[in-house]
Backbone as CSV, one residue per row, in Angstrom:
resi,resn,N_x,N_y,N_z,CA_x,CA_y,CA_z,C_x,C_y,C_z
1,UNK,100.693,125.100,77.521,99.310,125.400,77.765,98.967,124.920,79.186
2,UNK,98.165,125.700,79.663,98.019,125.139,81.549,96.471,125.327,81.382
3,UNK,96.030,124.374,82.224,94.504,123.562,82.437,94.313,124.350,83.866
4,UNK,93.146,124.252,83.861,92.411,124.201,85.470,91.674,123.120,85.762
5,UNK,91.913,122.597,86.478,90.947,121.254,86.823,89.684,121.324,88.252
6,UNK,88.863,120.917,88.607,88.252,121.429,89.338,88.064,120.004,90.570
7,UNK,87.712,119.774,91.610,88.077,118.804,92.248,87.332,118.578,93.580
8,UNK,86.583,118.047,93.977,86.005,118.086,95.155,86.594,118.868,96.502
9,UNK,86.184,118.897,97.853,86.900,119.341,98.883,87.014,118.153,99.311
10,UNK,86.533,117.255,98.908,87.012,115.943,99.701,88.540,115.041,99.059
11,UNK,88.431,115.378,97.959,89.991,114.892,97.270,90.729,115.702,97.117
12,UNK,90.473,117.221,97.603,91.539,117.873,97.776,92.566,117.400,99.558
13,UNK,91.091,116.897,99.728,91.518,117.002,101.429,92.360,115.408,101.460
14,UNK,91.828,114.500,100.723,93.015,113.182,100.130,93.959,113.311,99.850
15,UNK,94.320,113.986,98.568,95.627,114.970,98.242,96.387,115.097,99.524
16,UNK,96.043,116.136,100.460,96.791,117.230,101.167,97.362,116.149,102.067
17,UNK,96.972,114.913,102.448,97.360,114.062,103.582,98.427,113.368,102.672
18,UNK,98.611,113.073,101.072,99.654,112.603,100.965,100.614,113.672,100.148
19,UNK,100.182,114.681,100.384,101.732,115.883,100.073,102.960,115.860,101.065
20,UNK,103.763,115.418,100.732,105.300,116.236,101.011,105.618,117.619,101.494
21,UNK,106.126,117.725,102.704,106.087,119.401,102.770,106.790,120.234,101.287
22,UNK,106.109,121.297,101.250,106.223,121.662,99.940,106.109,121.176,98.993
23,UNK,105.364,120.581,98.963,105.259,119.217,97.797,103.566,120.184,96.354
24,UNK,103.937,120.663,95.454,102.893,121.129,95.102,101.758,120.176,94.538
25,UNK,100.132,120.387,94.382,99.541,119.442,93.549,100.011,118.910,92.615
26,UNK,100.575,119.548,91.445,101.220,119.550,90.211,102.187,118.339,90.330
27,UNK,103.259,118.434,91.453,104.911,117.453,91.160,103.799,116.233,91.882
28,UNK,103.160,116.318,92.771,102.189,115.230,93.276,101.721,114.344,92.498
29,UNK,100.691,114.724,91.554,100.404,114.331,90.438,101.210,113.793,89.475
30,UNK,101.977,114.093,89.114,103.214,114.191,87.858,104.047,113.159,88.256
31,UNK,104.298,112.865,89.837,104.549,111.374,90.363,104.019,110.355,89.937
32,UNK,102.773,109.993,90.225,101.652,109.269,90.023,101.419,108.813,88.833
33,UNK,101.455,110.040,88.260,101.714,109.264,86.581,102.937,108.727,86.221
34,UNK,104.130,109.358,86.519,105.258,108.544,86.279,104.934,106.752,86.736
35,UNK,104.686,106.721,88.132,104.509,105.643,88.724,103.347,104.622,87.785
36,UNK,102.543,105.091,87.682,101.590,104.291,86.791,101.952,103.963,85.156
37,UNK,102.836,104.804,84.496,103.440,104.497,83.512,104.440,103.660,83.904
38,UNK,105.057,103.579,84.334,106.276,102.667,84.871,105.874,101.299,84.897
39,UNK,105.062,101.261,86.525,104.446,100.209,86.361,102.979,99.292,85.918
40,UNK,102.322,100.254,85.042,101.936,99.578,84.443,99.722,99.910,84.814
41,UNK,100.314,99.921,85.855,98.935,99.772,86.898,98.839,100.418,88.361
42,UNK,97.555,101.158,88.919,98.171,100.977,90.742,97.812,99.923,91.042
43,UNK,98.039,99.821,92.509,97.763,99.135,93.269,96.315,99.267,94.201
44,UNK,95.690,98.336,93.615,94.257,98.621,94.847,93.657,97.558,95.555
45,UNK,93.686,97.465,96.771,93.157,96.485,97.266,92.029,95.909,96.537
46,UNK,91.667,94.729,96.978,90.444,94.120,96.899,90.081,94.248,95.699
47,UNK,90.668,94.648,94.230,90.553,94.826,92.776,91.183,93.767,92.111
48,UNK,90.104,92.613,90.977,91.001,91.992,90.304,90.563,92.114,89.251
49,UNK,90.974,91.578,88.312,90.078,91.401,86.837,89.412,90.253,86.714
């Protein structure tokens, strides 16, 4: 089943600065979650509990 998601022009324009040439939204994304399942959490500055 495939979604459409809808997204500002401003986080598309976030996105596009950390794509990979040829890098699609989709494998972009699909990183990110790997990475956050993995470890647990991101990383964000100046964020604690």
């Amino acid at each position: 089943m495939t979604y459409t998601l809808e997204i500002s022009d401003e986080l598309k324009d976030r996105l596009d600065d950390h794509l990979e040439e040829d890098e699609s939204y989709e494998e972009f994304i699909t990183e990110l979650v790997s990475i956050y399942e993995t470890e647990g959490e991101f990383l964000q500055e100046g964020y604690s509990e």
